[in-house]
Steps between C-alpha positions, in 0.01 A plus 500: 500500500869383604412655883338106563749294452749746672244469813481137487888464506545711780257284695659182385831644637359597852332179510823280407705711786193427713555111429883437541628193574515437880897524449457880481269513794569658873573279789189252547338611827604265718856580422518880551687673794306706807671788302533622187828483290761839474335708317192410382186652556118362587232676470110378596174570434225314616102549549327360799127435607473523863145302630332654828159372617223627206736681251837495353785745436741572273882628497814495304839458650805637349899379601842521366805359660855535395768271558811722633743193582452127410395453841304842621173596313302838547138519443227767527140475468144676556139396378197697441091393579153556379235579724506465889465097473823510351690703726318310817645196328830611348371388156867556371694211727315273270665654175821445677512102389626249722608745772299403780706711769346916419458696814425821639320637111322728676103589374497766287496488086879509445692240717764554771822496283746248577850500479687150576867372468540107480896353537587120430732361821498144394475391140480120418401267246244356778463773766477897441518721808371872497471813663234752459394835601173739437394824561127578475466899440284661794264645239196308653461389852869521555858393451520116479820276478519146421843275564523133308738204424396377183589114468484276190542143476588412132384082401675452218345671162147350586406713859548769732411613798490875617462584901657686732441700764319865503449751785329796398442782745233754428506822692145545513222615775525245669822337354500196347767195507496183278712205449424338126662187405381425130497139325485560107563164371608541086482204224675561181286313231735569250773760418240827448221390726467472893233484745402414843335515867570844705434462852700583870405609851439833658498611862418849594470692785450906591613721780209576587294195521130641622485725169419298178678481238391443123592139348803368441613618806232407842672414831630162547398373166619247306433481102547319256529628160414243220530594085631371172694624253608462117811641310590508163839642360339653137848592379810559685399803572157460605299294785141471494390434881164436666382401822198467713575541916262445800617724788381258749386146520533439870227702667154457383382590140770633262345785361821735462663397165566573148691411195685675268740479160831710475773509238916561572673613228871483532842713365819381557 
């Protein structure tokens, strides 16, 4: 008869950790660096619903990312898909919240791997400068590499804004070349919650321009990518994230999307 109230303590506890005062909290959003501090550790976990004409798909994406220096973060990741309307659609890049720039995933039921390294050359109160590397594993249609400059404009404790420039190069048949500059605008409502429009431009082109090649990536196309997306830091050590994304609203009907939700917990 004492196991109740020894149960309902226990909960109380969890829940009173789970509802610290802000002062305990991680960096709000809008604050935090293109990297992650020495030593700590993220790791992610998201589930995304990928939409193609008459059915949807589902996949889960799973990350972690270590920071090795204040200023040079290591991250690898890999998803897996249900079903072939998944893995036409990469169901997984949409349980990989708010990144809008996955490549070369390949189309089978466990994802390319990807290995990246991410260094901070410019750190400001205003202006962050980064460099980025990735390495898509040739498991599926074949090695692909993708070179960015993250760039982050801090306004004050109320806004960001995350862009850049992104070149991914995917050795396919035929290959494929894209240059992606995103536009993920952030509002912090208040110290735990953020949210805001995800957009950008895409131009892509192949080598070999009489052979088509599936979406994102036709020959001399421009998209647009338009989404929004929602963040909530639970505890200091926990984000909720969710998202919805059209691929593309600049070329007839947008029919390639999908949403998903995704949750980082952190170690330092």
């Amino acid at each position: 008869m004492k196991t109740a109230p020894k149960t309902f303590g226990f909960v109380a506890a969890i829940l009173t950790l789970a509802a610290a005062p802000t002062a305990h909290a991680a960096a709000p959003w809008v604050d935090r660096a293109i990297t992650l501090p020495h030593g700590h550790w993220a790791f992610d976990f998201g589930l995304g619903v990928a939409h193609v004409p008459g059915s949807l798909g589902p996949g889960f994406n799973l990350e972690g990312a270590l920071g090795v220096t204040r200023r040079l973060q290591l991250g690898l990741r890999t998803g897996f898909r249900f079903g072939p309307e998944a893995r036409s659609a990469a169901a997984d890049v949409y349980g990989r919240t708010f990144d809008t720039e996955t490549y070369g995933t390949g189309v089978e039921v466990v994802a390319n791997p990807e290995f990246y390294i991410r260094g901070g050359i410019v750190e400001g109160d205003v202006v962050e400068l980064g460099l980025e590397g990735r390495v898509m594993s040739p498991f599926s249609q074949g090695l692909g590499l993708m070179f960015g400059m993250p760039l982050v404009f801090h306004f004050g404790r109320s806004a960001r804004l995350d862009t850049g420039v992104y070149v991914p190069v995917l050795f396919h048949d035929p290959t494929v070349a894209l240059v992606s500059i995103p536009a993920h605008l952030w509002f912090q409502a208040n110290n735990r919650l953020w949210l805001g429009p995800l957009s950008g431009v895409r131009v892509g082109a192949t080598s070999q321009p009489d052979i088509f090649v599936p979406p994102p990536f036709r020959r001399s196309r421009t998209e647009v990518p338009l989404g929004f997306g929602l963040g909530y830091e639970v505890t200091r050590a926990f984000d909720f994230r969710t998202w919805f994304l059209f691929q593309d609203v600049a070329n007839g009907t947008a029919d390639r999307w999908g949403f998903g939700v995704g949750l980082e917990v952190r170690i330092e």
